[in-house]
VOPA-141566 format. One line per 4 residues: number of its first residue (from 1); their letters; for each residue x, y, z of N, C-alpha, C. Coordinates in pm, whole numbers. Layout:
<nodes>
NUM	A	X:Y:Z:X:Y:Z:X:Y:Z; ... $
</nodes>
This chain:
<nodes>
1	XXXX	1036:10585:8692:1108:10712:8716:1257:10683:8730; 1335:10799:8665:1530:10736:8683:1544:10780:8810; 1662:10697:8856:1728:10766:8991:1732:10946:8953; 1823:10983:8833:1788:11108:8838:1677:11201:8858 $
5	XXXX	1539:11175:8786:1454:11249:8887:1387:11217:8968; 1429:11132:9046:1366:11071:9156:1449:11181:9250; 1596:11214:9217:1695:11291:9274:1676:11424:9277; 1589:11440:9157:1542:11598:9149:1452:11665:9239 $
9	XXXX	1380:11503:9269:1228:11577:9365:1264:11537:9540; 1372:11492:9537:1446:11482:9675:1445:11599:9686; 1578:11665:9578:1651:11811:9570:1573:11914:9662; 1441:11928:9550:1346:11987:9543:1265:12025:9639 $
13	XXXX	1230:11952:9741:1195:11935:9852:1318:11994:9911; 1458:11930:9980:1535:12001:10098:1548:12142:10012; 1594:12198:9910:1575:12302:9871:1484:12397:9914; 1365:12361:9901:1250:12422:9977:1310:12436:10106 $
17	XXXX	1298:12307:10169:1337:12301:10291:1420:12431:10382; 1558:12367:10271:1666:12454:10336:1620:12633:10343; 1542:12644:10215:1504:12794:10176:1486:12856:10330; 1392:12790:10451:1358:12820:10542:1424:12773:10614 $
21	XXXX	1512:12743:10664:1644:12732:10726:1715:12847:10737; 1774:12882:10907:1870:13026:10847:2009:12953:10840; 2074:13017:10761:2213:13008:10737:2283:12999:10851; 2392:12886:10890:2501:12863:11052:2542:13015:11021 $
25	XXXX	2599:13030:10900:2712:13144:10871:2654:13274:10905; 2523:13310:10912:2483:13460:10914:2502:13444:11076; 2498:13375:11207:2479:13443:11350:2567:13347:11386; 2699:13336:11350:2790:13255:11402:2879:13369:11577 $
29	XXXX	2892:13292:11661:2917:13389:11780:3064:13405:11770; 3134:13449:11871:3305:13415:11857:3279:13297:11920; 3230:13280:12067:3261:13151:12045:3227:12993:11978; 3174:13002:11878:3144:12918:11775:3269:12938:11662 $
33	XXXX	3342:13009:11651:3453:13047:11541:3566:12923:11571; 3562:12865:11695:3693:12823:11745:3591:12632:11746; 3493:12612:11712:3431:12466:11730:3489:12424:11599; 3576:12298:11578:3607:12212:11478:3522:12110:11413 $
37	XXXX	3399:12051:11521:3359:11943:11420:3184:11986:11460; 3123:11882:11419:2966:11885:11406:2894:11910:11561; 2993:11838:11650:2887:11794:11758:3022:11900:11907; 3119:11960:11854:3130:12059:11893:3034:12195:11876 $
41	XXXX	3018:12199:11746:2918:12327:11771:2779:12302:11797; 2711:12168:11794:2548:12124:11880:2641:12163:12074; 2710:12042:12078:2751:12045:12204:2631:11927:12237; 2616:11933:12380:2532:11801:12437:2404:11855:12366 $
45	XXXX	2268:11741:12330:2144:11750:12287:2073:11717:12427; 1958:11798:12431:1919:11810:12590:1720:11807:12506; 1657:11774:12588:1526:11800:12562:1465:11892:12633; 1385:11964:12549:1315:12079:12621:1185:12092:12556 $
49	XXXX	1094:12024:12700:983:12005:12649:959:11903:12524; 920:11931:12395:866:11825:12280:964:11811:12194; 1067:11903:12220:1190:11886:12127:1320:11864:12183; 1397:11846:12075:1563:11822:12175:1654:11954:12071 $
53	XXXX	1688:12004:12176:1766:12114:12155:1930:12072:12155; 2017:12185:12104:2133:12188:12084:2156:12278:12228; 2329:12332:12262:2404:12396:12332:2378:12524:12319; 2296:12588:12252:2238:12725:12241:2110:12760:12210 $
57	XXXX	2042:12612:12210:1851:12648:12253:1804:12621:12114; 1875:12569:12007:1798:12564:11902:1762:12424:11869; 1627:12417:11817:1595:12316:11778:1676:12203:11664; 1701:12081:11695:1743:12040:11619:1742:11913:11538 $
61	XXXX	1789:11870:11424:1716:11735:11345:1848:11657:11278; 1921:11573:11290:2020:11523:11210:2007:11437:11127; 2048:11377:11067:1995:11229:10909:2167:11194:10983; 2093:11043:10973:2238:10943:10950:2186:10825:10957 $
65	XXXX	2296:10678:10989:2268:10583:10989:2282:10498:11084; 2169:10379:11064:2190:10311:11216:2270:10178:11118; 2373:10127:11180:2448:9980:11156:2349:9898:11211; 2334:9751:11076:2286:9629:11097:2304:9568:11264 $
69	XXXX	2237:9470:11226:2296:9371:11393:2412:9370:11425; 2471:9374:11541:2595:9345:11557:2627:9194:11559; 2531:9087:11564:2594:8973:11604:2623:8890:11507; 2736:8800:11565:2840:8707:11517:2742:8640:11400 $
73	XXXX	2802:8634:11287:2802:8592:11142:2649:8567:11108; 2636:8688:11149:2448:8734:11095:2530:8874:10917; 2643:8871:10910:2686:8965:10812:2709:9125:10799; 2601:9202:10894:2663:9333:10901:2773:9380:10993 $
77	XXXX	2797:9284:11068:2942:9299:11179:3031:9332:11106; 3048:9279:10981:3137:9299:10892:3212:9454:10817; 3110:9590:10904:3102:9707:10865:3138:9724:10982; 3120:9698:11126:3172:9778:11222:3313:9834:11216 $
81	XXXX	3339:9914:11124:3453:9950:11136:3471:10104:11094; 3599:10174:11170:3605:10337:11143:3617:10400:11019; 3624:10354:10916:3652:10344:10738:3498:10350:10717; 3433:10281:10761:3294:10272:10702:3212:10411:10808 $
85	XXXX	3223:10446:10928:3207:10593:10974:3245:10682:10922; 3354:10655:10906:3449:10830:10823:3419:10800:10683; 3391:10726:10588:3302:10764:10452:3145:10801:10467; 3104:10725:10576:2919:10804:10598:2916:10982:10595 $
89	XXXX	3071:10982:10703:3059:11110:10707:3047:11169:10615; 3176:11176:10587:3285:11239:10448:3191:11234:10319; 3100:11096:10273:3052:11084:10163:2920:11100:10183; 2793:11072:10280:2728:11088:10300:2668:11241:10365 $
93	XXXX	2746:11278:10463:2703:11424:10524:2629:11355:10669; 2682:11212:10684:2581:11195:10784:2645:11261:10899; 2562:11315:11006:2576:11348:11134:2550:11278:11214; 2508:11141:11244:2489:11039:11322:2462:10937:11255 $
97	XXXX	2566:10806:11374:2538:10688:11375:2472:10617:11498; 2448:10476:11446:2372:10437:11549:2432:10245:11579; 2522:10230:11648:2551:10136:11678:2413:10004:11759; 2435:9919:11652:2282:9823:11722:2358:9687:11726 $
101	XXXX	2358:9694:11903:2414:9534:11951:2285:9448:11978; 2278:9325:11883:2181:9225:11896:2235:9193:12115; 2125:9141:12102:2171:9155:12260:2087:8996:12314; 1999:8939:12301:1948:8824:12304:1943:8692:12195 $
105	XXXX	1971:8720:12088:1937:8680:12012:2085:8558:11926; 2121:8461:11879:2213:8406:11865:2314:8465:11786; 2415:8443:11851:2596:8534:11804:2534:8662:11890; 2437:8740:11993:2464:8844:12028:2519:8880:12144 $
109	XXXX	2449:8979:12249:2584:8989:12317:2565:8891:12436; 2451:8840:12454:2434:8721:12517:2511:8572:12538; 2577:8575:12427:2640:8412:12355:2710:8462:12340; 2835:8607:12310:2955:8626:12296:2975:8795:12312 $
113	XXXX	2988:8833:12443:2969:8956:12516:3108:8996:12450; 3198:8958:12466:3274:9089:12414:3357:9136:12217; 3323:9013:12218:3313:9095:12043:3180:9169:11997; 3067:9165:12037:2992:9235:11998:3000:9395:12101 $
117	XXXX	3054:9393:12168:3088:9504:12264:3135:9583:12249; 3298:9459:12150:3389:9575:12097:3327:9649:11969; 3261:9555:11884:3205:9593:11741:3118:9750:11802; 3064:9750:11910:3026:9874:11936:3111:9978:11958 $
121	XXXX	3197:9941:12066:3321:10081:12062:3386:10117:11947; 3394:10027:11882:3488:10085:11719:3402:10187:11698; 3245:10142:11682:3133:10247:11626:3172:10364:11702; 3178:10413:11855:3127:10494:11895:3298:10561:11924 $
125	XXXX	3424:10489:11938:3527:10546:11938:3556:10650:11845; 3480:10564:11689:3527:10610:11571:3410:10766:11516; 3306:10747:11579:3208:10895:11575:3262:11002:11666; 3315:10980:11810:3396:11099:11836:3536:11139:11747 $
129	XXXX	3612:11010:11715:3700:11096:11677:3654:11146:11516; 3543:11116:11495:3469:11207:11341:3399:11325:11390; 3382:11374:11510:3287:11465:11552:3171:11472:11521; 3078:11331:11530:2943:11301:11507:2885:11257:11618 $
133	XXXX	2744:11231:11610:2646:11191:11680:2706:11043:11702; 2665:11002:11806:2619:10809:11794:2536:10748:11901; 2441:10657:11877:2410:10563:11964:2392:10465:11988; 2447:10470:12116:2460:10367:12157:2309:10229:12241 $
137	XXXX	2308:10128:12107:2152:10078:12093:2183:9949:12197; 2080:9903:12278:2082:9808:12315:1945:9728:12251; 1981:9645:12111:1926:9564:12023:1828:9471:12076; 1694:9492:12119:1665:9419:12179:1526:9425:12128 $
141	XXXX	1453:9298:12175:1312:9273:12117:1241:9218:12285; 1382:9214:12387:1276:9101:12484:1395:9190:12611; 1411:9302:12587:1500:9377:12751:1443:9348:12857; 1317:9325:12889:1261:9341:13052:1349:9213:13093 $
145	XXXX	1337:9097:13002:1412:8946:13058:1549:8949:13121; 1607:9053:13090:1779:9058:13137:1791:9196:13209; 1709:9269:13269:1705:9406:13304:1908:9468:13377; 1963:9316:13444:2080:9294:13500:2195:9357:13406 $
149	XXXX	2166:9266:13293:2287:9262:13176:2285:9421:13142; 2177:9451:13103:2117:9619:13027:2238:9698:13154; 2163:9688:13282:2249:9779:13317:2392:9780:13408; 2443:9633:13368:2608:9642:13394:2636:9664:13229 $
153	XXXX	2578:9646:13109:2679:9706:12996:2651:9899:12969; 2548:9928:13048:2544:10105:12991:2643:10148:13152; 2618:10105:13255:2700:10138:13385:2849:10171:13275; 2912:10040:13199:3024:10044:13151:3016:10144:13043 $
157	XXXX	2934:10164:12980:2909:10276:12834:2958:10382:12911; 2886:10412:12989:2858:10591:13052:2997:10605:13171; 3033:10488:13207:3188:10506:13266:3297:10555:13121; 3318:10470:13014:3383:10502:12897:3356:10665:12864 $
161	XXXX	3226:10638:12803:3156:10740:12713:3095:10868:12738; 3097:10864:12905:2993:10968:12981:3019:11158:12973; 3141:11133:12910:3218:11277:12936:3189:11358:12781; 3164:11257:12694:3136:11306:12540:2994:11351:12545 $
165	XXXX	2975:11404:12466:2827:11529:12431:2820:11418:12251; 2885:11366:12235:2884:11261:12098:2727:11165:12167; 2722:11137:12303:2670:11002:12329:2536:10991:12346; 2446:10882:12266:2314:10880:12315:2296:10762:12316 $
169	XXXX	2242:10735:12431:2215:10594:12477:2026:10543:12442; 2016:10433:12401:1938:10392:12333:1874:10251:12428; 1806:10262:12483:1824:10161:12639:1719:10009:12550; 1690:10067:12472:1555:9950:12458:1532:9995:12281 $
173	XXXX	1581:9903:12177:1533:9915:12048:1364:9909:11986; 1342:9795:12032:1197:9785:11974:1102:9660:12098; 1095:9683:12169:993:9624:12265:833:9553:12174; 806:9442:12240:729:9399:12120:603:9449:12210 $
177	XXXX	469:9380:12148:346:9411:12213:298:9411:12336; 387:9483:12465:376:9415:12568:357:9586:12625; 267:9576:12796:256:9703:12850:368:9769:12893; 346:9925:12865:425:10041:12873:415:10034:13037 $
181	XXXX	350:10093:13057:309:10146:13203:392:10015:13286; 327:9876:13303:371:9764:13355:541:9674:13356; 555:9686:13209:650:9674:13199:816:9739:13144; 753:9803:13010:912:9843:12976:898:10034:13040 $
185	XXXX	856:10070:13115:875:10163:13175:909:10158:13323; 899:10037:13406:983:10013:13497:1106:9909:13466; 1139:9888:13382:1292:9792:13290:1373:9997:13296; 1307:10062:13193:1339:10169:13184:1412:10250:13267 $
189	XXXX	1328:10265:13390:1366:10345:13481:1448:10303:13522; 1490:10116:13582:1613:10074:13625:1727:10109:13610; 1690:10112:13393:1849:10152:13355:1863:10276:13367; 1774:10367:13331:1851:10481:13348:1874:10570:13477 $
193	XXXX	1802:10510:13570:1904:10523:13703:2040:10474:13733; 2024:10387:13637:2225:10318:13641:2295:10453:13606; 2240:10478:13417:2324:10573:13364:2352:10693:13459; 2230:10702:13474:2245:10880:13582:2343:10865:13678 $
197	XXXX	2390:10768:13727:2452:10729:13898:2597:10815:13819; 2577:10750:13677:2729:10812:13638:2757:10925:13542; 2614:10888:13411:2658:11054:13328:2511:11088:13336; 2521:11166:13398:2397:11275:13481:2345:11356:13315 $
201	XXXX	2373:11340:13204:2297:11453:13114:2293:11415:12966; 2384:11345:12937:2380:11301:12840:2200:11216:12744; 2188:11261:12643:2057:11203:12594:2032:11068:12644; 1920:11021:12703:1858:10886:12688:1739:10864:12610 $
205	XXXX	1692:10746:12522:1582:10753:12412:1557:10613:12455; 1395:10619:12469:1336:10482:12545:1228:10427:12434; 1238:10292:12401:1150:10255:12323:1017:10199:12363; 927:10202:12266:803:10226:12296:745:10089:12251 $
209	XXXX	585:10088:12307:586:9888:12265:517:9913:12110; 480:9754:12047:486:9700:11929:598:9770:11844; 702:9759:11863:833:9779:11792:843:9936:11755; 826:9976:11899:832:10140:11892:766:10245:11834 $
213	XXXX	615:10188:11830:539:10248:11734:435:10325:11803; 407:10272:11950:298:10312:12044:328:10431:12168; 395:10475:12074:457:10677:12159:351:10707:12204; 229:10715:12193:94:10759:12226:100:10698:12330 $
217	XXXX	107:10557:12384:106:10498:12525:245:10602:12630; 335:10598:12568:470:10655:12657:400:10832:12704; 308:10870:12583:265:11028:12598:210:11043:12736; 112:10925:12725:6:10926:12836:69:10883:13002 $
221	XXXX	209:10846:12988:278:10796:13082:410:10808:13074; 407:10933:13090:572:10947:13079:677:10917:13196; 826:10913:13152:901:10909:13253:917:10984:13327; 904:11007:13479:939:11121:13554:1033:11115:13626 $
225	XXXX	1101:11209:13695:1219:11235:13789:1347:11211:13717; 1370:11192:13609:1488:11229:13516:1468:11275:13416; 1589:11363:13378:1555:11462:13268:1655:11431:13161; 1605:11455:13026:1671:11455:12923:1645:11309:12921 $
229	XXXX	1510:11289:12857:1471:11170:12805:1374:11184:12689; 1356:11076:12591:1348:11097:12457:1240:10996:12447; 1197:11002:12354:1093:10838:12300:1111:10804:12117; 1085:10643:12143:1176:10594:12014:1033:10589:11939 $
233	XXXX	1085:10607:11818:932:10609:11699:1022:10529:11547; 983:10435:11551:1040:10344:11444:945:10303:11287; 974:10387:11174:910:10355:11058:965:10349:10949; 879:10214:10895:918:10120:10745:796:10179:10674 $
237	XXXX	850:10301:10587:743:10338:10493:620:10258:10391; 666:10115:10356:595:10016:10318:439:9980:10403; 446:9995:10529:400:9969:10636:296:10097:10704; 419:10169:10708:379:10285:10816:307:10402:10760 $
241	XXXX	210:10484:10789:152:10573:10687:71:10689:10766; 20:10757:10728:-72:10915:10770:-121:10843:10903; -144:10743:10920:-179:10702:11073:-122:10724:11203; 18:10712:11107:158:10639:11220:177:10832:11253 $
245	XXXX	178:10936:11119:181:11059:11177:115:11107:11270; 10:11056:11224:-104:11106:11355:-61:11075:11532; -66:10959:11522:-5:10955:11638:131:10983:11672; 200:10986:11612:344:11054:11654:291:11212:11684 $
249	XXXX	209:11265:11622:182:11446:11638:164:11438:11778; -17:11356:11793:-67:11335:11922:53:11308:12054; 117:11239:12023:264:11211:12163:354:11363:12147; 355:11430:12031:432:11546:12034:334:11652:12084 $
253	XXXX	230:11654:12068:138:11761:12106:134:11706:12273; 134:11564:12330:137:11554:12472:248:11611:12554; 375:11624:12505:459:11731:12520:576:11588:12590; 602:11515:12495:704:11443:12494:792:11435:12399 $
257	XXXX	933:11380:12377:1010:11419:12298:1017:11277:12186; 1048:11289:12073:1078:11195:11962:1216:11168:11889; 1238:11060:11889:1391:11052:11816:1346:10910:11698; 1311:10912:11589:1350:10867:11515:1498:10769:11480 $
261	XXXX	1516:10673:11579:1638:10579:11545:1634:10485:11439; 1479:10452:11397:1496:10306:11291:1416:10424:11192; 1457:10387:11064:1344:10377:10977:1391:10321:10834; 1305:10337:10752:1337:10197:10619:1244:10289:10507 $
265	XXXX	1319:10275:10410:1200:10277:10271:1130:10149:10221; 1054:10156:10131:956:10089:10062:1084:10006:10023; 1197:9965:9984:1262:9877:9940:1286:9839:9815; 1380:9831:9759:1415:9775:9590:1344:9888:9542 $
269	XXXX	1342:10010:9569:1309:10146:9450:1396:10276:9533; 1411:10369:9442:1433:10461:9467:1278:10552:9473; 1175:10529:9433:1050:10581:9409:1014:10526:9552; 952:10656:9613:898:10622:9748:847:10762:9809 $
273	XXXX	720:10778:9731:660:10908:9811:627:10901:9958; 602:10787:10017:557:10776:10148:706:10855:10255; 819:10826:10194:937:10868:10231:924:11055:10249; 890:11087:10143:866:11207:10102:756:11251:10215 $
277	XXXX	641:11226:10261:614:11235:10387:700:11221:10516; 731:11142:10522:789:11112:10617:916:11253:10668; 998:11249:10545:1106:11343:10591:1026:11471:10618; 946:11520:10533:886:11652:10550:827:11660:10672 $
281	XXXX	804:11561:10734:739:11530:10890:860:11559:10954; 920:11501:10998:1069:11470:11035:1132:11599:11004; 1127:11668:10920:1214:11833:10923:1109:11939:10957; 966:11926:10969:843:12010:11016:868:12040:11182 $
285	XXXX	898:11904:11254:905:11866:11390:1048:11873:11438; 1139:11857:11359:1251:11910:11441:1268:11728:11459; 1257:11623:11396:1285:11532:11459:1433:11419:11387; 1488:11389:11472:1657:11337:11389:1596:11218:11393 $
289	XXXX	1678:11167:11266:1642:11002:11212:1787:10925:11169; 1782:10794:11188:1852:10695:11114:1818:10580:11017; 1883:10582:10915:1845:10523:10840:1882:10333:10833; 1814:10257:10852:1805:10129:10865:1880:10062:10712 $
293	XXXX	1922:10012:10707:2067:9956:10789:2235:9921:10681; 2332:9915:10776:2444:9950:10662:2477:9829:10672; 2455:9717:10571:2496:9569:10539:2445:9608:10379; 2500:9449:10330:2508:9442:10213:2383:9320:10210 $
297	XXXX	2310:9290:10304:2214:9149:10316:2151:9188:10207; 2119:9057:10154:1991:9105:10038:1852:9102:10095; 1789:9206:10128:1729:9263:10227:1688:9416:10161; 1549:9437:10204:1486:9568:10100:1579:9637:10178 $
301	XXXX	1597:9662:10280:1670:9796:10355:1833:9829:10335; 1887:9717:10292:2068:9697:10311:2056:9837:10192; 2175:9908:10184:2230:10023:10177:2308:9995:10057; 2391:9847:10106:2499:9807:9961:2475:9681:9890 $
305	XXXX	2498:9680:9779:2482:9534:9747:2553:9429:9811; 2544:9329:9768:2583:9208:9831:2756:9208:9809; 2796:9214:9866:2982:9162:9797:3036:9331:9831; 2982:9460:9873:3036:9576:9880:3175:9579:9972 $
309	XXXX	3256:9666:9965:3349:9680:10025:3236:9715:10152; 3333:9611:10280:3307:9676:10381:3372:9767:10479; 3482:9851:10369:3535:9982:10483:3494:10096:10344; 3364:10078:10332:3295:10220:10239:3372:10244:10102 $
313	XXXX	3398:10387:10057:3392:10376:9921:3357:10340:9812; 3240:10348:9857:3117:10283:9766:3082:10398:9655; 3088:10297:9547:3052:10397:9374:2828:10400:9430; 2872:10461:9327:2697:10462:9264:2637:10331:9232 $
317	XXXX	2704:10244:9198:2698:10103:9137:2672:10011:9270; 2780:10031:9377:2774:9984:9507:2604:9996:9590; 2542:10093:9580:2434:10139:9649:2339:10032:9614; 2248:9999:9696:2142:9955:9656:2026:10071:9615 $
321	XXXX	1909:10055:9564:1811:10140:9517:1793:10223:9668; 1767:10155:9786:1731:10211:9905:1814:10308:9989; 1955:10259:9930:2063:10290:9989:2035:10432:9847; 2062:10431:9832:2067:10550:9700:1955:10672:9739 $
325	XXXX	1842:10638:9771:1726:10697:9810:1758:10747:9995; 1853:10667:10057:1873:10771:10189:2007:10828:10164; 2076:10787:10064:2205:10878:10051:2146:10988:9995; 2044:11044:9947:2026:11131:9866:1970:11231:10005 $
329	XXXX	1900:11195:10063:1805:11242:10196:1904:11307:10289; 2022:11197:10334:2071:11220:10444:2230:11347:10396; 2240:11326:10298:2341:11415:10188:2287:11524:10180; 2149:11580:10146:2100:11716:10151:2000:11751:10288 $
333	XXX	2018:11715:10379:1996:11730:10524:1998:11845:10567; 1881:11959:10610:1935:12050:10620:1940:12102:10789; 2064:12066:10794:2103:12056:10976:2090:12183:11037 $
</nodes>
């Protein structure tokens, strides 16, 4: 199949989509006349009940992208920069990014805390002043081990960042096979009693174990006594399938909330019906996603080829097949 109608049956779909969508422009208020950017007129994202709502109660779903690792000369560091945000925007339509600091792992923020720190603030400096989403990820596969570090660097996030309605904090990426209940739900609660001490409302999104896939465990045990909390659901269409829906429904029908931060296509194609599920899931539920990941690694997921400019302006030629297949997704998004 060509990229072109592979592009058609994207179309085709948000078309549908959008068909049932109402128009911003038909019930715009006065005071919505005077909001300049994206996340002025959401305002803060709050959860209510199974969904996360906008600043006027409506349900809501954004497409954008999450940035590679942050750490030292692993290669996508090489994008942390405001050129490569303001073309996602500008060229993509994305409404959120997702800053991901390797945090244990070698070059991360463990072995060299403040360049990977800063590589995050560029991210998240550079989404307010774009008027987008961002989050802020703490990259991790093994958080319960450092519970300390987690929450003297979000204490510092939510001192910076706490006043923006831009900010979502991301406390735990992908937790591996280890208990919910036992463990990464009291790591959890630690941190986000830090955050609360300082930004009382802003989104928090908690990941779930075997690499954020076991929302069904978080359903059955949710977080209590703080509000405006989220659960992470991470899928590589290659992998993930009518199963992985099922249980994501089941945690949404338990009346917990979902944020989609990772996900990946089938890789080296633009052909990827499982995708085509996926989003139609993902715009059925009201649920916002990022798309995995903006490097040029040769890697099914990288976005650009190998050698791409890394402050954006990327041709058609620049894209990888995968990258082509979420530019097409996250470009006709119907927000």
């Amino acid at each position: 199949m060509s990229i072109n109608i592979q592009k058609s049956v994207f179309l085709f779909i948000f078309i549908t989509l959008m068909s049932c969508t109402q128009d911003d422009s038909s019930d715009i208020t006065v005071n919505e006349t005077i909001d300049t950017t994206f996340v002025e007129k959401h305002g803060g994202l709050q959860v209510s009940g199974n969904q996360i709502i906008n600043k006027i109660g409506e349900p809501v779903s954004f497409a954008g992208n999450s940035f590679f690792w942050s750490n030292d000369n692993w290669g996508g560091e090489r994008f942390y920069n405001p050129e490569v945000v303001s073309w996602l925007k500008n060229d993509w339509n994305t409404k959120i990014v997702r800053a991901a600091m390797g945090v244990e792992d070698p070059g991360g923020y463990l072995d060299n805390k403040i360049p990977n720190k800063n590589r995050i603030k560029t991210i998240v400096d550079a989404a307010i002043e774009e008027g987008i989403y961002v989050i802020i990820d703490w990259h991790s596969h093994r958080a319960e081990d450092n519970p300390d570090e987690a929450v003297l660097f979000f204490e510092e996030m939510a001192t910076l960042y706490g006043e923006y309605n831009n900010i979502i904090y991301e406390i735990y990426n992908e937790p591996l096979d280890i208990s919910w209940s036992n463990t990464i739900k009291p790591y959890a609660i630690t941190v986000i009693s830090a955050i609360r001490s300082i930004d009382p409302d802003n989104l928090i999104v908690v990941g779930t174990p075997e690499w954020s896939q076991r929302v069904d465990l978080a359903a059955s045990d949710p977080i209590t006594g703080y509000s405006n909390i989220a659960y992470t659901l991470h899928f590589y269409t290659v992998y993930h399938h009518q199963w992985l829906r099922d249980r994501a429904d089941e945690a949404l029908n338990s009346g917990i909330a979902l944020f989609v931060t990772e996900w990946g296509s089938i890789g080296y194609s633009v052909v990827d019906s499982e995708a085509n599920k996926w989003m139609t899931w993902c715009h059925t539920n009201k649920i916002s996603h990022c798309n995995w990941a903006v490097n040029d690694k040769e890697e099914e997921w990288s976005i650009v080829v190998p050698g791409a400019s890394a402050t954006g302006n990327w041709t058609e030629n620049d894209l990888t097949d995968a990258g082509k297949l979420a530019k097409n997704i996250i470009l006709n998004w119907p927000h």
